[in-house]
C-alpha angles and dihedrals in degrees: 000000000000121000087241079058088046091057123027101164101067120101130255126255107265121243113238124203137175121262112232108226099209118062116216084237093076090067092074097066092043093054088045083047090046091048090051102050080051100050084051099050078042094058090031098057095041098045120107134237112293093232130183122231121193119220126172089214131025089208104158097356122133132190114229083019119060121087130219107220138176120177082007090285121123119259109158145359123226111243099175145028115178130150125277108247088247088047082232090133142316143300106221101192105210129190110206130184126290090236096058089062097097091050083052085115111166094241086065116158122229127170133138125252125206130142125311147186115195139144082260096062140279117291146163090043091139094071094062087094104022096037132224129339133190112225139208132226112191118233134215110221118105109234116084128219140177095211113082140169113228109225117246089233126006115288116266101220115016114224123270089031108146113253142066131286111221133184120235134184142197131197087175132103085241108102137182151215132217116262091046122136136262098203120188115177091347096308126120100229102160146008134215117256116186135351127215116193104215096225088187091040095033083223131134114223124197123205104210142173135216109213106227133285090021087066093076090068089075119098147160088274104046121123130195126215146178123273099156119139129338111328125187131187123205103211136167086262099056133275114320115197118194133176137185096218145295082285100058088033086070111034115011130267141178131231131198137186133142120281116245121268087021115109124246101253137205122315116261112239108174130028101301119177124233122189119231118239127207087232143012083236081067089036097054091041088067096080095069091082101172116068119188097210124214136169131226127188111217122213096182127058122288099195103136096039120110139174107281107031120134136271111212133190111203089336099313118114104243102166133329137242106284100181128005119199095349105113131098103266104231089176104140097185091046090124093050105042108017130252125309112213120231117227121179120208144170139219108198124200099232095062099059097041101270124120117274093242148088086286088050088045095048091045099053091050091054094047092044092056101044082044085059101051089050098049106288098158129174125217142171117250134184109253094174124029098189088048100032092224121160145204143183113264120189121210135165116241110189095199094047101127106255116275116219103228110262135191119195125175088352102305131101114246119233108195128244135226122204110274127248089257105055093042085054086046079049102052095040093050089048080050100059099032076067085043091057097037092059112107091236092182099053089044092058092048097052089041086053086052095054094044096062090039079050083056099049092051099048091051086053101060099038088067090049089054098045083057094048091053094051090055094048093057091037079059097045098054093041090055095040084051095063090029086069103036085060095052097047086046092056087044088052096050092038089062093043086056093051102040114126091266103045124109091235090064096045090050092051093046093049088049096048088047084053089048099050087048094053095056089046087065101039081050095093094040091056090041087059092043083051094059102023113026098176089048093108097060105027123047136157097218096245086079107100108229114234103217122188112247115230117233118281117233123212106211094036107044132242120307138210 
C-alpha cells in the first residue's frame, strides 16, 4: 500500500497560479478613449476654415443658428457674434466646410437676407419661417482670406457674372439708385450697381453693368440717355409722350443706343465712361464734335431763349445756343445807348455737309466771315407760339449797311437785326402814337356836319326822284295810249282792203281761178314724166306725143 493510501486524510498540495494586474475591464474605457481621439482627429481633419465676417448690424442674427448659404445649400454655421473694438459694427465667427475652402476668394461676397419690399419686388419671403440667413456670392480673384466685410443690401450683379462694367455720369438733376434698369428696345439688359458723388467734380458717377451678350452692343459711339418716368414734348406737330417701360414709369432707367447717321464704332473692350443725357435729341446732338463759335449782341428780349436752341440757317439746324449773358460786358457806351446782350453760339461742320473735323472747322469760319461782309445777319425768331421759345435764325439782307469785322472776348461777332417781334411792337406802338396825335373831337364834329348835310341831301334827292317817276309814268301811258290807236287804226284799214267788195279781193280771186287752170293742163304732161321719164328725149315714133294745146281764143280762132 502507498503512503497516499496510508494516509487519506491529509490535504492536497495547492495549485498556485499566477494573478493577472490588469483587469479586462480596463479595456472598455480605452476603446471609448480610442473612439473618441478619433472622432476628434475626425472632426478635426474635416472641419472648415473659422472665418470672420463684418456686419454693421447682428440683426437676426443667432449664434449656433444661422446658417451661411450659397445656391441655398448649406456652407457654414455661425459660431460667434461679439462686438468690433471701435463698436462701429460686429464681428459674426463662422465655421464653414471643409469642401468650400478652395471658393474662399477674397472678394467673397457676404450680406443677410431676410425678407424685403421694395419698388424692385418682394424677396427674402422664405425666411419668414426659417429666419435669416447670411449668403455668399463667390468671387473671382485668386488670393484666398478668412477676413471679410458683409455688404449693407444684396449685391446687384454677383462677381464673375458675364458681362461688362461701364461709368456713367450725370450733371443732371435726374439721380439714381442702385437696382435701376438699363433698358435697350424694351429689354432689361443691365442694372446699376453702385454710385459715387465727385466732391471735387460735383459729378455723380454710376458703376453699372451690362448683362452678356447685351454688352457687345457698346461702342465707341454709343450714347446713354433718361427714360425715366413719363416725358412729353411739345412740337410743332402736337404733344408727343414716350416712355421706356413700367419699369422705368415707376423708378427711373437709362436707355442707349447710336445716333443715326453716326457709325457703329469700335467695340468696347475695358470699363469706358459715357456721360447721360436728359433726352436721345441731346444725345444725338453729341456726334457733331467741332463747333465753329461765334457772338452775337441782342437788342431785343431774349425771354424765351435758352441754351440749346437751335441755330438754324434757312430753316436747317446748323448749331445751337452754347452761353447766354455770361460774358464779361466790354460795352463802353452802355450808359448812352443801353446794354447789348451777349449770346454764344456754334455752327458746327457736320451739320452743313462738311467733314467733322479741323478742315470742316476752318472752312465754316471762312465762309462765315465772307458771308458777314456780304449781309449775313442773325435774328430771334419765335419757334413755338404756345411756349414762346426762341432760336437764332441766320439769313442773308442784301441791303443790310455794311459791318466792319469784330472780335470780342474771343469770338467774332455776327451782327444782329431787330427781331420780328419787336418790328411788329414797333409798328403797333407808331400806330398808335398817329393814332394819338389825331384831333378826335374836330373830326366828329366835322363827320356830324356832314351827316346832316348827308341828310339833306338825301332828302333832296329823294323828292327829285319821286317827280321824275311821276313823269316817267305820266310819259308811258301817254305813248302806250297813240301806240295803240295806230295799231287799231292799221288793223281797221287792212280789213276794209280785204272786205268781200274791194278790188284787192277780186284781183286775188281771179289770180288764184288762172292759176288752178295752169296746173290742169300741165296735169298729162306730168302724168307721162311720172311713167317715162326719158320720154321726152328718146322715142320710138309709135309714142304719141302729148303736146300741150295753146289756149283757144275765142275771138281769134284756134291755133297750132
Amino acid at each position: 500500500m502507498s503512503q497516499e493510501q496510508q494516509h487519506p486524510s491529509l490535504p492536497e498540495e495547492a495549485l498556485v497560479k499566477p494573478v493577472r494586474t490588469v483587469s479586462k475591464i480596463w479595456l472598455v474605457p480605452i476603446v471609448a478613449l480610442f473612439i473618441g481621439i478619433w472622432m476628434v482627429y475626425y472632426q478635426w481633419s474635416n472641419q472648415g476654415q473659422l472665418i470672420t465676417i463684418q456686419f454693421k448690424t447682428a440683426t437676426g442674427l443667432e449664434a449656433g443658428k444661422t446658417k451661411i448659404k450659397t445656391r441655398d445649400v448649406d456652407i457654414g454655421l455661425v459660431r460667434d457674434i461679439e462686438l468690433s473694438e471701435d463698436l462701429s459694427g460686429v464681428i459674426v465667427t463662422v465655421r464653414m466646410h471643409k469642401k468650400v475652402a478652395p471658393i474662399m476668394h477674397s472678394d467673397n461676397q457676404f450680406w443677410i437676407v431676410s425678407p424685403n419690399v421694395s419698388l424692385n419686388g418682394i424677396s427674402g419671403l422664405g425666411t419668414i419661417l426659417s429666419g435669416p440667413y447670411i449668403n455668399m456670392a463667390p468671387g473671382i480673384e485668386k488670393q484666398m482670406s478668412d477676413n471679410f466685410v458683409a455688404l449693407e443690401a444684396p449685391p446687384v450683379t454677383p462677381a464673375g457674372t458675364p458681362g461688362l462694367h461701364v461709368t456713367l455720369n450725370s450733371e443732371s438733376e435726374f439721380a439714381y439708385k442702385k437696382g435701376d434698369p438699363v433698358i435697350y428696345k424694351g429689354i432689361k439688359v443691365g442694372e446699376f450697381e453702385d454710385i459715387h458723388f465727385n466732391f471735387k467734380e460735383r459729378i455723380v458717377y454710376y458703376n453699372t453693368f451690362i448683362e452678356a451678350p447685351y454688352h457687345k452692343l457698346i461702342t465707341s459711339n454709343t450714347t446713354f440717355w433718361d427714360i425715366s418716368g413719363i416725358q412729353m414734348e411739345l412740337g410743332a406737330s402736337g404733344v408727343k409722350v414716350s416712355t421706356g417701360s413700367l419699369e422705368t414709369l415707376l423708378t427711373n432707367g437709362v436707355t442707349f443706343g447710336i445716333p443715326e447717321g453716326m457709325p457703329i464704332g469700335e467695340p468696347i473692350q475695358g470699363r469706358s465712361f459715357f456721360d447721360i443725357h436728359p433726352s436721345y435729341a441731346s444725345a444725338s446732338e453729341e456726334r457733331f464734335k467741332q463747333n465753329a463759335e461765334y457772338l452775337i449782341l441782342v437788342k431785343d428780349t431774349i425771354r424765351g431763349l435758352q441754351i440749346g436752341a437751335p441755330v438754324e440757317y434757312r430753316g436747317v439746324v446748323v448749331g445751337k445756343v452754347l452761353s447766354i449773358n455770361s460774358l464779361e460786358n466790354t460795352q463802353d457806351d452802355m450808359l448812352k445807348q443801353g446794354f447789348d446782350i451777349p449770346v454764344v453760339i456754334s455752327i458746327q461742320p457736320g451739320r452743313v455737309q462738311q467733314p467733322d473735323n479741323e478742315i470742316g472747322l476752318a472752312f465754316i469760319r471762312k465762309q462765315t466771315s465772307l458771308w458777314i461782309e456780304k449781309g449775313l445777319r442773325a435774328t430771334l425768331k419765335t419757334g413755338n407760339l404756345l411756349t414762346g421759345a426762341l432760336f437764332v435764325d441766320l439769313q442773308h439782307y442784301p441791303d443790310a449797311p455794311l459791318f466792319e469785322a469784330q472780335h470780342q472776348n474771343g469770338y467774332e461777332v455776327i451782327p444782329t437785326i431787330t427781331g420780328e417781334f419787336s418790328e411788329i411792337t414797333s409798328k403797333v406802338t407808331a400806330i398808335l402814337d398817329n393814332i394819338n396825335e389825331i384831333k378826335l373831337k374836330e373830326i366828329s364834329e366835322n363827320a356830324n356836319n356832314m351827316l346832316s348835310q348827308i341828310s339833306q341831301s338825301a332828302q333832296a334827292l329823294q323828292a327829285t326822284a319821286s317827280s321824275v317817276e311821276r313823269l316817267l309814268n305820266t310819259l308811258q301811258e301817254d305813248k302806250i295810249s297813240s301806240t295803240l290807236s295806230n295799231t287799231l287804226e292799221n288793223i281797221s284799214n287792212l280789213s276794209q282792203d280785204y272786205s268781200a267788195d274791194s278790188d284787192t279781193y277780186k284781183e286775188l280771186n281771179h289770180t288764184m281761178k288762172s292759176l288752178q287752170a295752169t296746173l290742169n293742163e300741165l296735169q298729162p304732161l306730168l302724168m307721162q314724166l311720172n311713167s317715162k321719164p326719158n320720154s321726152l328725149i328718146f322715142t320710138n315714133g309709135n309714142d304719141t306725143r302729148l303736146i300741150p294745146k295753146a289756149k283757144v281764143n275765142s275771138k281769134v280762132g284756134a291755133t297750132n
